[in-house]
C-alpha positions in Angstrom: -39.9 -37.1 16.8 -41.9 -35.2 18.3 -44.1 -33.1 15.7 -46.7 -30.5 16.4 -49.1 -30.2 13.2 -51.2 -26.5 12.6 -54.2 -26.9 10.8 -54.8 -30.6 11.6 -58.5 -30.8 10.3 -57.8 -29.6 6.8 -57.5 -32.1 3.7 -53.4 -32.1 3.6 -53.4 -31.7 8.0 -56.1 -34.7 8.4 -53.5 -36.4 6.2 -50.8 -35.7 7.7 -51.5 -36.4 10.9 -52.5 -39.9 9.6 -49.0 -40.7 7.9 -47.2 -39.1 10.9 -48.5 -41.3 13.6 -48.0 -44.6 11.2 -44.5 -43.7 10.8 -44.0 -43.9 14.4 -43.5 -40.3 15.5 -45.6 -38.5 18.6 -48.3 -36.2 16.8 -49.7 -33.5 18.4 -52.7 -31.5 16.9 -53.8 -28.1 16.4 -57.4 -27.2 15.2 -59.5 -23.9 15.2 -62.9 -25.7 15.8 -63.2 -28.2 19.0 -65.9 -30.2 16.9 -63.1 -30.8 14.2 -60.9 -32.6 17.0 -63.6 -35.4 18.0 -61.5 -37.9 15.5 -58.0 -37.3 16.5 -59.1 -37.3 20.2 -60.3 -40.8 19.6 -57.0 -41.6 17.9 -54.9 -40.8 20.9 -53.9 -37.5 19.7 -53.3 -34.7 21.8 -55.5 -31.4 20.4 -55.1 -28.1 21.4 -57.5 -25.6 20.0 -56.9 -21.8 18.9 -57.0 -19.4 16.5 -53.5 -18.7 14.8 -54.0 -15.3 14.3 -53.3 -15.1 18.2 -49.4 -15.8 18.7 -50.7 -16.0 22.2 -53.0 -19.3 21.5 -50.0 -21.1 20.0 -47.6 -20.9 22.7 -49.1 -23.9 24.4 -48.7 -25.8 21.8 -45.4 -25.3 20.7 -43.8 -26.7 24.4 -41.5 -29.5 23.4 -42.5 -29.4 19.2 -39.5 -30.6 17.6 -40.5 -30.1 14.4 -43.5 -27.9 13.0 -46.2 -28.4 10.3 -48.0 -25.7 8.6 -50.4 -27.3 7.3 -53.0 -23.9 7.4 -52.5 -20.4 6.1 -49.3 -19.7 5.4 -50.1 -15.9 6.1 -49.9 -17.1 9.7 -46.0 -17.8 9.8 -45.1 -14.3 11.5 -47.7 -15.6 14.5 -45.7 -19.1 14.4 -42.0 -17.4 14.2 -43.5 -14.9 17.2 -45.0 -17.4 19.2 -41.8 -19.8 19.1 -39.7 -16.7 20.3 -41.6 -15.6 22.8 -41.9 -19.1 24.8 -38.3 -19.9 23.6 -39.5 -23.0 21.5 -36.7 -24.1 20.1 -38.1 -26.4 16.6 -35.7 -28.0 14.8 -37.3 -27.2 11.5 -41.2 -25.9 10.3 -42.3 -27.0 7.3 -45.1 -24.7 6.2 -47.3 -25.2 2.9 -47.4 -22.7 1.2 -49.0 -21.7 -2.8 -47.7 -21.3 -6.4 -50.7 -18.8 -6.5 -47.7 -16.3 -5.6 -46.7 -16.5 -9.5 -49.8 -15.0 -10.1 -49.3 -11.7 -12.6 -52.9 -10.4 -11.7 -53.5 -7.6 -8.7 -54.0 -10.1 -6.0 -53.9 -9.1 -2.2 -54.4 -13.0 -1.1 -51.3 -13.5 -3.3 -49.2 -10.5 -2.1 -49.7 -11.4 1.5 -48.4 -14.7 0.5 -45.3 -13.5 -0.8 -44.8 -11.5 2.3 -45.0 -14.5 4.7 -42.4 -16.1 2.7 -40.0 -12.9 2.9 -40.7 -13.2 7.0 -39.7 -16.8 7.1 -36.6 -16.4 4.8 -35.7 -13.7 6.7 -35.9 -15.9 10.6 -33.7 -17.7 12.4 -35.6 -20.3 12.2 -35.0 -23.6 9.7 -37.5 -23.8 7.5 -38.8 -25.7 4.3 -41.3 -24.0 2.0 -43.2 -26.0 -0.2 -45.8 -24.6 -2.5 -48.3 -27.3 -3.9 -50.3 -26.3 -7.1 -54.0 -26.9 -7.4 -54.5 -29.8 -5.0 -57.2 -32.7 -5.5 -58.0 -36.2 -4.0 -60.5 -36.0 -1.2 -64.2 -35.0 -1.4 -63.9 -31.6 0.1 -61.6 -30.5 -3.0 -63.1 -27.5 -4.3 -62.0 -28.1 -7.7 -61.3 -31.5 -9.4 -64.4 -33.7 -6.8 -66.3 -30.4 -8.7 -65.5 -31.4 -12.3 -65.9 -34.7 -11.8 -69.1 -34.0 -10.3 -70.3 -31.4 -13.2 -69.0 -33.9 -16.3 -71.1 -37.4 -14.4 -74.2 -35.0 -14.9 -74.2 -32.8 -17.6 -73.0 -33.3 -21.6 -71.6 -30.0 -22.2 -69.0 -28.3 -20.4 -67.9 -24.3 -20.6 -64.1 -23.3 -21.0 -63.9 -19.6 -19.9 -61.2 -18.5 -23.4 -59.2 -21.4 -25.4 -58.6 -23.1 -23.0 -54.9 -23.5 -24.3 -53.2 -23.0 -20.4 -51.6 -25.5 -18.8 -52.6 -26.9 -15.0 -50.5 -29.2 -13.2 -52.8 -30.4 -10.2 -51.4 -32.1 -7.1 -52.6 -35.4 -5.6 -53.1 -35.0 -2.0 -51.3 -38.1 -0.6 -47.9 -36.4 -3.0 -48.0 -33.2 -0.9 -48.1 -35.4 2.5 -45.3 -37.4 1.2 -43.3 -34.8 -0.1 -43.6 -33.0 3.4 -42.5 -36.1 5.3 -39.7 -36.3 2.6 -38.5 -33.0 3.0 -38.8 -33.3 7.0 -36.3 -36.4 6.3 -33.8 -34.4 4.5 -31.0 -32.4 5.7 -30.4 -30.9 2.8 -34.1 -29.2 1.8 -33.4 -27.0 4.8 -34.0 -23.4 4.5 -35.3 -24.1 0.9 -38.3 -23.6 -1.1 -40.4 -26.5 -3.2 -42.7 -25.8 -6.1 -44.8 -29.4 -5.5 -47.2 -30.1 -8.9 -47.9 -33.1 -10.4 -46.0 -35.4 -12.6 -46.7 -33.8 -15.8 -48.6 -30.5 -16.8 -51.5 -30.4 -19.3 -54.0 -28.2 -20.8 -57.0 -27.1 -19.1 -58.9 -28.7 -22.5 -56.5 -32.3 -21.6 -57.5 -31.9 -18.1 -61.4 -32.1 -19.1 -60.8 -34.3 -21.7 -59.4 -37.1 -19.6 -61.4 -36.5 -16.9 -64.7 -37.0 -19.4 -62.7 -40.5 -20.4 -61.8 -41.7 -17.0 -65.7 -40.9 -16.1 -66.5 -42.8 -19.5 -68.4 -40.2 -20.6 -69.2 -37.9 -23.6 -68.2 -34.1 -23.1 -68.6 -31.6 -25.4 -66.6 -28.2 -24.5 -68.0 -25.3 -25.2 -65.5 -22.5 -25.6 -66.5 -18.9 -24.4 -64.3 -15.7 -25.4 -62.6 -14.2 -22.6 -63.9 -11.1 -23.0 -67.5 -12.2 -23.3 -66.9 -14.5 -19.8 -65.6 -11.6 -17.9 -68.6 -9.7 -18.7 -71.1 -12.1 -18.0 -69.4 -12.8 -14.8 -69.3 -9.0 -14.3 -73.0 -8.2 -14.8 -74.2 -11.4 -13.0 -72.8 -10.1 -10.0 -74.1 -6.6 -10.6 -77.7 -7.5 -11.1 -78.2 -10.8 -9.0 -75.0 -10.5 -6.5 -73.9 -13.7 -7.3 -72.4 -15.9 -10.1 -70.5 -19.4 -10.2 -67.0 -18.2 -11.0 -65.4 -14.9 -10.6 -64.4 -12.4 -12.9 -60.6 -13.0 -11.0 -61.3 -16.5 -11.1 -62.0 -16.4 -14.7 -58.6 -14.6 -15.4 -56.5 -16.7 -13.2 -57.7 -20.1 -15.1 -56.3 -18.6 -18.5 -52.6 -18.4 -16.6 -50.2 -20.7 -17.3 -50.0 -23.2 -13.7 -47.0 -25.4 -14.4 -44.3 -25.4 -12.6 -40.8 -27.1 -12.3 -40.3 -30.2 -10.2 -36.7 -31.2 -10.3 -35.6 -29.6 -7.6 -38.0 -31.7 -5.0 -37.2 -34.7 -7.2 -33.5 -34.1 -7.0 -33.4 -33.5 -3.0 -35.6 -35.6 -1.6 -37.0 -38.2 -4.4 -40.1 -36.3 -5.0 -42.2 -38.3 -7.5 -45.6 -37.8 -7.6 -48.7 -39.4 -9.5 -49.6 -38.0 -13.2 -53.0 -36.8 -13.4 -55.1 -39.8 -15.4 -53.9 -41.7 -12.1 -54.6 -39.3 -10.0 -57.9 -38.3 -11.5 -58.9 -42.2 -11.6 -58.2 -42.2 -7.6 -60.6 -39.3 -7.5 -63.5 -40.5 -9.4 -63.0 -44.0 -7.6 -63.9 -41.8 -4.4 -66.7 -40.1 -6.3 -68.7 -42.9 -7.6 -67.9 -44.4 -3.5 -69.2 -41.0 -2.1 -72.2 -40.7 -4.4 -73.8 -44.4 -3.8 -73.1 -43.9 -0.1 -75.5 -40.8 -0.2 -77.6 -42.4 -2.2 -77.9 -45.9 0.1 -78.8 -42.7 2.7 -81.5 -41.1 1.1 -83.5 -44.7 0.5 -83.0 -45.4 3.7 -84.8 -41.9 5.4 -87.4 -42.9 2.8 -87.9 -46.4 4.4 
């Protein structure tokens, strides 16, 4: 098949593109950034470069796709649905990856915007599969889990923002490739929407605490009132501009993140790592990532 990829370079894209091009099917690669096409150039790959918030920078692209991955912003789907009906691409179905930040009860314009993408691509003629991944880890450019692990190999104490009583149900990367590849497979997950988290949800106090064990190392949490977090975060960014974690950021970790699986599992076999094996992946990438850089900086010292 013939499947055209948007978003290429990113963690899940990269990825993709990867398990697309084993399976046998004819990849084809779209990137914002010519220096983030070098590697898939040397793969065989063709790249097209653009920016998908011009409809008119897609249309290339789109020229005998069977089959579309949205693998960046989902907030870009009314350029994709706009650019496939003014060329008269014809795709047999687009997958786009979308967020379960859209269950988000807190003013959110990122997660608004979100929602109305999804209403535009319900509302196309166009098949479609939404999935929506949770928090998603597994590669050294996560933002969030690589962090952790990072934070609890160097320090002994760690700061929960409230009880940190929520629950979290993080994603492995390679389980949102396969459950696109899945749903791409499946005649049945068309014009349907996915929630894709991991295996099993746990507190944001379990997620530290068998992140500490997997590291093999001694954590002690210390617990800061909600109240007293949001105002620290407040005033740090008055007086200095900056501060680690937002006062939004600090909110949305005290929401409940689980969500329901069965309906993935049910349609197209969706079963995905728990977190101590995802976690144990991770950190095996860590400690690789971490004596790499460290071979590096003896040898500039040589």
């Amino acid at each position: 098949m013939n499947i055209l990829v948007f978003g290429a370079s990113g963690n899940i894209g990269a990825s993709l593109v990867e398990r697309l091009g084993a399976l046998g099917h004819s990849v084809r690669a779209f990137v914002r950034r010519d220096i983030s096409s070098n590697s898939l150039r040397e793969r065989g790959i063709r790249v097209f470069r653009g920016d998908l918030g011009d409809s008119e920078a897609i249309k290339p692209a789109l020229e005998g796709a069977e089959a579309i991955i949205n693998a960046s912003y989902i907030v870009y789907a009314g350029n994709i649905l706009k650019a496939a009906s003014d060329s008269g691409a014809r795709p047999k179905r687009i997958i786009y990856i979308g967020s379960t930040g859209i269950y988000t009860r807190l003013p959110s314009r990122s997660a608004s915007d979100k929602r109305s993408a999804e209403e535009l691509i319900r509302n196309s003629s166009v098949p479609y599969t939404v999935l929506r991944p949770t928090m998603v880890y597994g590669t050294a450019k996560d933002r969030n889990i690589f962090r952790l692990i990072s934070f609890l190999h160097r320090y002994p104490l760690f700061p929960v923002f409230g009880k940190g009583e929520n629950l979290t149900q993080p994603v492995y990367i390679d389980d949102v490739a396969g459950a696109v590849i899945a749903s791409l497979n499946t005649p049945t997950a068309v014009n349907k929407s996915y929630d894709i988290g991991g295996r099993c949800a746990l507190t944001h106090n379990e997620l530290i605490d068998v992140t500490a064990r997997k590291l093999g190392r001694k954590v002690v949490k210390v617990h800061l009132p909600m109240s007293l977090s949001v105002w620290l975060a407040r005033a740090a960014r008055s007086a200095a501009g900056k501060f680690p974690i937002s006062e939004e950021q600090i909110l949305r970790l005290n929401e409940n993140k689980d969500v329901d699986i069965s309906a993935a599992a049910k349609d197209f076999g969706y079963k995905p790592l728990s977190f101590p094996e995802g976690v144990e992946r991770e950190i095996e990438l860590f400690l690789k990532t971490r004596k790499t850089a460290d071979q590096n900086r003896r040898d500039k010292t040589r």
